[in-house]
PQR file with spaces between the fields and no chain letter, atoms N, CA, C, O and H, PARSE charges and radii, in Angstrom:
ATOM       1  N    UNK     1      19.537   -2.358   -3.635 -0.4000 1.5000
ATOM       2  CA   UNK     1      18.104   -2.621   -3.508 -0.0000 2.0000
ATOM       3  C    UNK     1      17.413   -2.324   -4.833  0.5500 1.7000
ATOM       4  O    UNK     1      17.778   -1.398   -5.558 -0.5500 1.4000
ATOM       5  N    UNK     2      16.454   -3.101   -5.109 -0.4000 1.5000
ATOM       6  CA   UNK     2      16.007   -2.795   -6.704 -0.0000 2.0000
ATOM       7  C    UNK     2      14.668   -2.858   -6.275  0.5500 1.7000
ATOM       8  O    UNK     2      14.346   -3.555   -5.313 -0.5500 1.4000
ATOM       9  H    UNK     2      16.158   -3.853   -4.520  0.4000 1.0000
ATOM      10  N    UNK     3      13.516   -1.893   -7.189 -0.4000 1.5000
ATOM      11  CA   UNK     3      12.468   -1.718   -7.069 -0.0000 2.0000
ATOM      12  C    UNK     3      12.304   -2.139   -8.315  0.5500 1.7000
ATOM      13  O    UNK     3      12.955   -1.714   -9.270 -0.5500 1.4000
ATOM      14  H    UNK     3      13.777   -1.327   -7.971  0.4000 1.0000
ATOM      15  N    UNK     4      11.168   -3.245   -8.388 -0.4000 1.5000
ATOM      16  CA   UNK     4      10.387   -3.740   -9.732 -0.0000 2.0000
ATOM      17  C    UNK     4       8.817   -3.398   -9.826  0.5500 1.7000
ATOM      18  O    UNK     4       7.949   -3.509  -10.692 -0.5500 1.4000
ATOM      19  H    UNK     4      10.639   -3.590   -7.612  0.4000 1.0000
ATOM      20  N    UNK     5       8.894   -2.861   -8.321 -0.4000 1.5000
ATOM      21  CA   UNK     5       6.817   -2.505   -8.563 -0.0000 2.0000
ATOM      22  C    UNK     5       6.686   -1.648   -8.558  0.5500 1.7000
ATOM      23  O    UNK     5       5.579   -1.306   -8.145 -0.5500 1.4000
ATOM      24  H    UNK     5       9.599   -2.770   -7.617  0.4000 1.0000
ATOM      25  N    UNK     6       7.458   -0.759   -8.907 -0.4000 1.5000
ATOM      26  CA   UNK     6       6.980    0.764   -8.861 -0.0000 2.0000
ATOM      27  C    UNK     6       5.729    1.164   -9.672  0.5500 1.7000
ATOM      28  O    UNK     6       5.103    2.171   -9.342 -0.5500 1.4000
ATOM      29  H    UNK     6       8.358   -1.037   -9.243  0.4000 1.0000
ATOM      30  N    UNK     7       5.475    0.664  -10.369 -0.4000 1.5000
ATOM      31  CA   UNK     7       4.385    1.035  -11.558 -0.0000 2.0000
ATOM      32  C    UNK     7       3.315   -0.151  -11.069  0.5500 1.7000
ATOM      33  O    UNK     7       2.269   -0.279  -11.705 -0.5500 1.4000
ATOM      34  H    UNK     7       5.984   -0.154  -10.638  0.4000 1.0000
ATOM      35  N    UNK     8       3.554   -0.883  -10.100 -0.4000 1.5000
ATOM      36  CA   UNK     8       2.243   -2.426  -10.263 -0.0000 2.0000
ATOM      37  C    UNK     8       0.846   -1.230   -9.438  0.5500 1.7000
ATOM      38  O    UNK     8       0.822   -0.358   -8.570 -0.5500 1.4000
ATOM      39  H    UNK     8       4.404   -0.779   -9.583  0.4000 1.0000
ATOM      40  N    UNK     9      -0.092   -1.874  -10.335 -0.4000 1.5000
ATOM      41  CA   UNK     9      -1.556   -1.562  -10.184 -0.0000 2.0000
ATOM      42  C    UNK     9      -2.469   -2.587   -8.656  0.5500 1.7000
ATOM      43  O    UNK     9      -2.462   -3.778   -8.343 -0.5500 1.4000
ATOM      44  H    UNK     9      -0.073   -2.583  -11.041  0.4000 1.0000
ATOM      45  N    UNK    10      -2.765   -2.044   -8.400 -0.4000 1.5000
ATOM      46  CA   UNK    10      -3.598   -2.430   -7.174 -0.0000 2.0000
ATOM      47  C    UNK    10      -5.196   -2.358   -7.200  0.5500 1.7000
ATOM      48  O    UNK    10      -5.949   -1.386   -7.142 -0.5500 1.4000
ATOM      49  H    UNK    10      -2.770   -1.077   -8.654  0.4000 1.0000
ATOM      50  N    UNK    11      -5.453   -3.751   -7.310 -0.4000 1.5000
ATOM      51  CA   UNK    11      -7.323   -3.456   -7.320 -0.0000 2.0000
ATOM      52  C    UNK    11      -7.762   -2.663   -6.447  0.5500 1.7000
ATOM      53  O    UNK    11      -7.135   -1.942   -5.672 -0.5500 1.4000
ATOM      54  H    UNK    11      -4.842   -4.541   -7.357  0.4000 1.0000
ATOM      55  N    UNK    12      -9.014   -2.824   -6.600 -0.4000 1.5000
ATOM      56  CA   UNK    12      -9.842   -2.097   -5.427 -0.0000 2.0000
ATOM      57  C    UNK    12      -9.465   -2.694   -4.105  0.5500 1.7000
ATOM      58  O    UNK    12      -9.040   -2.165   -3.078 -0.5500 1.4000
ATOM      59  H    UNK    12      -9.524   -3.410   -7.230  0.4000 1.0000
ATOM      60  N    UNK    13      -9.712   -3.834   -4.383 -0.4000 1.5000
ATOM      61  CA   UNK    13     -10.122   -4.925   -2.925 -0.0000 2.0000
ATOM      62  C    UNK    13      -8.745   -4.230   -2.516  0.5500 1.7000
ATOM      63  O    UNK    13      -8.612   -3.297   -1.725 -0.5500 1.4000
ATOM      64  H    UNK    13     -10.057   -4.263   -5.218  0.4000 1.0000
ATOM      65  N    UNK    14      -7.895   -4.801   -3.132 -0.4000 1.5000
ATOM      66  CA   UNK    14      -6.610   -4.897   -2.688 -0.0000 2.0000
ATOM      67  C    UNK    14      -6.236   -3.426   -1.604  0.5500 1.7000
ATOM      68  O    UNK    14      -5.677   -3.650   -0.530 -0.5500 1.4000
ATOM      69  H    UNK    14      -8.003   -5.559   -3.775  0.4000 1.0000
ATOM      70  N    UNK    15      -6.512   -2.301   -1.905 -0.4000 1.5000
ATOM      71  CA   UNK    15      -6.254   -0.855   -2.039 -0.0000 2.0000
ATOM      72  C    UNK    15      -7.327   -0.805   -0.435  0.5500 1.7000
ATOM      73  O    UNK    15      -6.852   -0.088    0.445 -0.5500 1.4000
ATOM      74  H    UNK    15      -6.966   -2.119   -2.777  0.4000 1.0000
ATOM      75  N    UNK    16      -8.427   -1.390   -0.157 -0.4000 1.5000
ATOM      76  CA   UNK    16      -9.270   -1.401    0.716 -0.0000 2.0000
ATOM      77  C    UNK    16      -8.814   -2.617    1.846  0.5500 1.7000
ATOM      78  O    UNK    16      -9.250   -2.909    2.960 -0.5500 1.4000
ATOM      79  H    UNK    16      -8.813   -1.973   -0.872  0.4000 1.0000
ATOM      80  N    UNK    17      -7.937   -3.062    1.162 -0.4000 1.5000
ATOM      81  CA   UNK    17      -7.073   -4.217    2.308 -0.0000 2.0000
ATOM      82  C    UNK    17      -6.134   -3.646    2.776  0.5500 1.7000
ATOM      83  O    UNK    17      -5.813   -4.066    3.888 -0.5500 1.4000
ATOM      84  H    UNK    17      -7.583   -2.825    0.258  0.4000 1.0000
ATOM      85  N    UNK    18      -5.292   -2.494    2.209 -0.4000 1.5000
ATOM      86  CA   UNK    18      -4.378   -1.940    2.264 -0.0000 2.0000
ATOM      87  C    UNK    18      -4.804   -1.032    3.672  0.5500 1.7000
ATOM      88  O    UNK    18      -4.318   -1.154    4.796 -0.5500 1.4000
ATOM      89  H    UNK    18      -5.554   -2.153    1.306  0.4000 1.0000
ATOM      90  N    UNK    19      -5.665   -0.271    3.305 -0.4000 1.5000
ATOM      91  CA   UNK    19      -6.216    0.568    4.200 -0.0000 2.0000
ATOM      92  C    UNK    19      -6.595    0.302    5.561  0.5500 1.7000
ATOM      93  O    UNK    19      -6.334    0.948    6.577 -0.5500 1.4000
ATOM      94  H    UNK    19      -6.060   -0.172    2.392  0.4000 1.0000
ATOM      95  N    UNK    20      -7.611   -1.327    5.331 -0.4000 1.5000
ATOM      96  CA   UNK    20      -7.619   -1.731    6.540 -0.0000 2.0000
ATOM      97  C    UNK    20      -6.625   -2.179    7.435  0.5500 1.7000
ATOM      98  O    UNK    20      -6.607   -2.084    8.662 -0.5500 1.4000
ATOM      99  H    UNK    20      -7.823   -1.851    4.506  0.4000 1.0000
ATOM     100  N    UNK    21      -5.660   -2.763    6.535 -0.4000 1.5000
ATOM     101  CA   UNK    21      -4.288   -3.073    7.802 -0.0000 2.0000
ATOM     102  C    UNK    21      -3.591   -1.750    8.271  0.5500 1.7000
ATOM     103  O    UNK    21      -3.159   -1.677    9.422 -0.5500 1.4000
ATOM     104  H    UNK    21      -5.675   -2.839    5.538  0.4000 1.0000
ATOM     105  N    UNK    22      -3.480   -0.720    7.409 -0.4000 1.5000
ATOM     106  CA   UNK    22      -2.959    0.850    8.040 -0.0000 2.0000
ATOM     107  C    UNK    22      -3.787    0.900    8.919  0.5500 1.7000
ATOM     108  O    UNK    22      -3.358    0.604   10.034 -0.5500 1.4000
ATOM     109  H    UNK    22      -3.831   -0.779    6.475  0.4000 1.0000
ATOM     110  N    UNK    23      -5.071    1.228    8.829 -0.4000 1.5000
ATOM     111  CA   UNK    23      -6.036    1.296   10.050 -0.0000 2.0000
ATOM     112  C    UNK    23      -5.807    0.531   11.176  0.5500 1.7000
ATOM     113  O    UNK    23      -5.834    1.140   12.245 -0.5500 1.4000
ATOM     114  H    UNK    23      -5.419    1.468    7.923  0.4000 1.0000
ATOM     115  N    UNK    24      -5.561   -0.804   11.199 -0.4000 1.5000
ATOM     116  CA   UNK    24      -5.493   -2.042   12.285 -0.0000 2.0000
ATOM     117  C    UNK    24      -4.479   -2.087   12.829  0.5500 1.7000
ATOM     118  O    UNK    24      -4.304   -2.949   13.691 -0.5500 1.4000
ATOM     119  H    UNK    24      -5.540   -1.299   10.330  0.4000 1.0000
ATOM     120  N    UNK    25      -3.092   -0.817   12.376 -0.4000 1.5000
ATOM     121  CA   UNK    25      -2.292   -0.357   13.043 -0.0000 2.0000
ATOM     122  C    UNK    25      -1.195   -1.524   12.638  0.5500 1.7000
ATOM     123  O    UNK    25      -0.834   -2.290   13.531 -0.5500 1.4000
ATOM     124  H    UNK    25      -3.234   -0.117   11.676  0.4000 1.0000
ATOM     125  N    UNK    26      -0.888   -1.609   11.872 -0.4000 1.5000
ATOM     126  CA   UNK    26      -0.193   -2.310   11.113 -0.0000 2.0000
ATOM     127  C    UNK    26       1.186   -1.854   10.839  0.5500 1.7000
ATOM     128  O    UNK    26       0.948   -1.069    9.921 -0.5500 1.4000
ATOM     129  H    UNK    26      -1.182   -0.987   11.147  0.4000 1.0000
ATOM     130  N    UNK    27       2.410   -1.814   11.002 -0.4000 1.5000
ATOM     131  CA   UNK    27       3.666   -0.683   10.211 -0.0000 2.0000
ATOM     132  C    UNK    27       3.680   -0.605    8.683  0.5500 1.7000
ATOM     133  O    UNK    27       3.066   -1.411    7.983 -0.5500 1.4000
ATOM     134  H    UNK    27       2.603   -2.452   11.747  0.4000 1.0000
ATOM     135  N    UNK    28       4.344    0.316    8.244 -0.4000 1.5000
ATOM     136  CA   UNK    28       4.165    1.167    6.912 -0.0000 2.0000
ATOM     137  C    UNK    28       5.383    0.027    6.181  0.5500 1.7000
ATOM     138  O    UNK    28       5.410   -0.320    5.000 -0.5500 1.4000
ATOM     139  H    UNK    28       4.842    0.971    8.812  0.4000 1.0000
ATOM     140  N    UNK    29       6.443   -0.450    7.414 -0.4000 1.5000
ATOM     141  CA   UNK    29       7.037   -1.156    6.467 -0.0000 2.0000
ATOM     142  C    UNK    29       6.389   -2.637    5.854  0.5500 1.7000
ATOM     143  O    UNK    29       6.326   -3.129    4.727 -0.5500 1.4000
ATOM     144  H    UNK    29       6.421   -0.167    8.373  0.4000 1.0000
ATOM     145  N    UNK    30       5.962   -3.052    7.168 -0.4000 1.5000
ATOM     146  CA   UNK    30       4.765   -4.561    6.791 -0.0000 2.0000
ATOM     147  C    UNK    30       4.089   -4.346    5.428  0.5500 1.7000
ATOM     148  O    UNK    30       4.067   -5.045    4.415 -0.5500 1.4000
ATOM     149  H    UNK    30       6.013   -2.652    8.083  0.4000 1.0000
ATOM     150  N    UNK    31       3.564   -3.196    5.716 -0.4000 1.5000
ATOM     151  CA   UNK    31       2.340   -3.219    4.450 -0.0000 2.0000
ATOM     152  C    UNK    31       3.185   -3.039    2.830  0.5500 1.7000
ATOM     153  O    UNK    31       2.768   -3.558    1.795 -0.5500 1.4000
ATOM     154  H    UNK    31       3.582   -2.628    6.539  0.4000 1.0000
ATOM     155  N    UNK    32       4.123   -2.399    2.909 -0.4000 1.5000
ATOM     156  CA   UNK    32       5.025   -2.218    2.005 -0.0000 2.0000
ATOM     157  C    UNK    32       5.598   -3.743    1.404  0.5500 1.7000
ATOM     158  O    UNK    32       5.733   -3.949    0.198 -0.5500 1.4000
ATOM     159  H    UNK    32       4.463   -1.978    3.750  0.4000 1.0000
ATOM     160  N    UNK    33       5.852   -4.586    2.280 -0.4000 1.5000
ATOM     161  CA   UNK    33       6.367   -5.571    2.190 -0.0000 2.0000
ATOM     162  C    UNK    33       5.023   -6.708    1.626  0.5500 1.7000
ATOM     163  O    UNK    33       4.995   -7.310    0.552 -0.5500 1.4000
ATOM     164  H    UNK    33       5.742   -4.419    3.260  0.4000 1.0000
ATOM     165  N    UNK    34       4.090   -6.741    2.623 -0.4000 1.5000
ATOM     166  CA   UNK    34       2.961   -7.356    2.062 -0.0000 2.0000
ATOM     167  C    UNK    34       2.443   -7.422    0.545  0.5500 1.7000
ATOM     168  O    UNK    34       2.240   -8.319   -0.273 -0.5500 1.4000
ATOM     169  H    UNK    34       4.112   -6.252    3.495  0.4000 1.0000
ATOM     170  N    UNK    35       2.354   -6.307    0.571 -0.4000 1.5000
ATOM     171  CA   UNK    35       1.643   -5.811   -1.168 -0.0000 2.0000
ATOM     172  C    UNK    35       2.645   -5.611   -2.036  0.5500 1.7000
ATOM     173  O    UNK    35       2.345   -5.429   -3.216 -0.5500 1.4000
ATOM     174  H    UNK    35       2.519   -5.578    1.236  0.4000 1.0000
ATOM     175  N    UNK    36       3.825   -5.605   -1.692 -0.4000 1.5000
ATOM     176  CA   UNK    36       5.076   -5.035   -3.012 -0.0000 2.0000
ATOM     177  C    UNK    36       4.995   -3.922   -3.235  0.5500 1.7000
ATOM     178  O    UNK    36       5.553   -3.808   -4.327 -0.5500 1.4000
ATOM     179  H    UNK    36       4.069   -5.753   -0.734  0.4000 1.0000
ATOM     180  N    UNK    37       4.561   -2.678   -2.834 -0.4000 1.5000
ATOM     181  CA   UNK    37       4.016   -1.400   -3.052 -0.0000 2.0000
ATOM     182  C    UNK    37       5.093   -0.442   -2.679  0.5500 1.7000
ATOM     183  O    UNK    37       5.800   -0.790   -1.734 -0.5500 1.4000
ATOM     184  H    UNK    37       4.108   -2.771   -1.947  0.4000 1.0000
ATOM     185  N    UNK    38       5.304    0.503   -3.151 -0.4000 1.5000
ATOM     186  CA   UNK    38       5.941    1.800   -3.095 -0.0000 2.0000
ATOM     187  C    UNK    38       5.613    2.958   -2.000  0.5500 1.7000
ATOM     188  O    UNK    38       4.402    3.175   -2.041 -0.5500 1.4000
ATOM     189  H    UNK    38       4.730    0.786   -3.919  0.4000 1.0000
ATOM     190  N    UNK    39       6.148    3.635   -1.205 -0.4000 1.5000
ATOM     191  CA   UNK    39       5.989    4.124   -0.131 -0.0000 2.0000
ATOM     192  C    UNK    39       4.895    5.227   -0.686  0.5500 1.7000
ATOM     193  O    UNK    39       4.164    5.807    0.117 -0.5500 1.4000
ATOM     194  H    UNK    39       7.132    3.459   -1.172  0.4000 1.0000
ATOM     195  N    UNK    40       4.805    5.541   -2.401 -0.4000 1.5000
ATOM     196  CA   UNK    40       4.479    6.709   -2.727 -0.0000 2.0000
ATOM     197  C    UNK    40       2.861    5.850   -2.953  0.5500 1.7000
ATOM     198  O    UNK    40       1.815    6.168   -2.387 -0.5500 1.4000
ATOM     199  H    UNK    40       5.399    5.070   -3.054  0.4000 1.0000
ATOM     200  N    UNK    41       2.986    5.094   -3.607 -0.4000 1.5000
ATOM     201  CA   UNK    41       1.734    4.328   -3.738 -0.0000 2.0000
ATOM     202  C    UNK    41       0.773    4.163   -2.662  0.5500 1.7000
ATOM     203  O    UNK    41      -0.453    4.155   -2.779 -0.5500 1.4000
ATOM     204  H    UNK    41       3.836    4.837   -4.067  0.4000 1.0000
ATOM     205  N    UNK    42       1.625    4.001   -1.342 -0.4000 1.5000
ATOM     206  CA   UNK    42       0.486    3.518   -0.066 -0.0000 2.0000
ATOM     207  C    UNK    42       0.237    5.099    0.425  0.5500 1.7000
ATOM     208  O    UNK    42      -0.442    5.251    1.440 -0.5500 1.4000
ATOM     209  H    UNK    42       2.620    4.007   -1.247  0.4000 1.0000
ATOM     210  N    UNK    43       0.558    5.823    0.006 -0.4000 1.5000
ATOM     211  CA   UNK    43       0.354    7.283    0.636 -0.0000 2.0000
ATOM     212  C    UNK    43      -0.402    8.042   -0.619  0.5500 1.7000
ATOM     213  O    UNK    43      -0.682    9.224   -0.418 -0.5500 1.4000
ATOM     214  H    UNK    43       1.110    5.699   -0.819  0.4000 1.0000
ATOM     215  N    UNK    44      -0.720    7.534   -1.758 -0.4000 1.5000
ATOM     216  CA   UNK    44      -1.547    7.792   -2.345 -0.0000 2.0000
ATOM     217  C    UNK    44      -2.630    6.972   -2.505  0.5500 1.7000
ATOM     218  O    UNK    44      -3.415    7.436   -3.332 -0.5500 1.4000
ATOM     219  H    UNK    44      -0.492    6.574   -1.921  0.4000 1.0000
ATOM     220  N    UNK    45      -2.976    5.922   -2.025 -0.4000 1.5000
ATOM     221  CA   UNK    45      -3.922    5.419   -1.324 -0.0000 2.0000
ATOM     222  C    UNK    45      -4.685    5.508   -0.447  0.5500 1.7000
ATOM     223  O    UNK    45      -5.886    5.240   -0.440 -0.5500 1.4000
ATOM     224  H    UNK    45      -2.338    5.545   -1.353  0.4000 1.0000
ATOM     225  N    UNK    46      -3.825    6.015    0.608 -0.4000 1.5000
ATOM     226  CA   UNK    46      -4.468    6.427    1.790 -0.0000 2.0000
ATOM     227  C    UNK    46      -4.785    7.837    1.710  0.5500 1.7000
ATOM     228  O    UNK    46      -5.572    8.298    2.536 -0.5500 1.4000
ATOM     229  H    UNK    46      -2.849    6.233    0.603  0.4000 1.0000
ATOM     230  N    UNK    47      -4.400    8.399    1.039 -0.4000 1.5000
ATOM     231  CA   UNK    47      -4.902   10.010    0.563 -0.0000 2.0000
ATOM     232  C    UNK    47      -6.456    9.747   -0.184  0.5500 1.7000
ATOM     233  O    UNK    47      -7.384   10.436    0.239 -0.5500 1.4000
ATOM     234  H    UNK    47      -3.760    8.024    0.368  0.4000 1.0000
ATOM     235  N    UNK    48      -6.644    9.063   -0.944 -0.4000 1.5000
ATOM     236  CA   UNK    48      -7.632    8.865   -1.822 -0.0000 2.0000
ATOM     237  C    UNK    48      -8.744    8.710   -0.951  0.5500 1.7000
ATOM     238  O    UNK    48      -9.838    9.032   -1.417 -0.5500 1.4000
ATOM     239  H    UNK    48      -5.889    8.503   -1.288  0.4000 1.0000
ATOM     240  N    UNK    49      -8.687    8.212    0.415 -0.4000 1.5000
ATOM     241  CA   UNK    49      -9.606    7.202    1.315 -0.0000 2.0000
ATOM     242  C    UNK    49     -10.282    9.015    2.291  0.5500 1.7000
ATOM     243  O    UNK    49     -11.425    9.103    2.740 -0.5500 1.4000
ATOM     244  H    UNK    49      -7.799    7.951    0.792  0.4000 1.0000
ATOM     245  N    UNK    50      -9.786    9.564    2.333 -0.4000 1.5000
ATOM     246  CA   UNK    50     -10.236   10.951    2.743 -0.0000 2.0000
ATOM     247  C    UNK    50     -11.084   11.828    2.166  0.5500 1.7000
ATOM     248  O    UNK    50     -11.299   12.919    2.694 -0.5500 1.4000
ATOM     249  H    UNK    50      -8.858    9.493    1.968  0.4000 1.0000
């Protein structure tokens, strides 16, 4: 398995889309998959939103 987004940047919007599908009850793997994002990335996202 190879990770190439570990470092990709996420707008705002994007980061507030993110949130809303976690919210809308969405799985952690979907959203992972959706955005290309790193498990560490969406959990520092959603930390930020608190």
């Amino acid at each position: 398995m190879e990770v190439k987004f570990r470092n990709k940047r996420l707008s705002i919007t994007d980061q507030v889309s993110v949130v809303t599908d976690y919210n809308g009850g969405m799985s952690v793997k979907d959203i992972l998959e959706k955005y290309k994002i790193s498990r560490g990335t969406l959990y520092n996202i959603l930390k930020k939103q608190i």
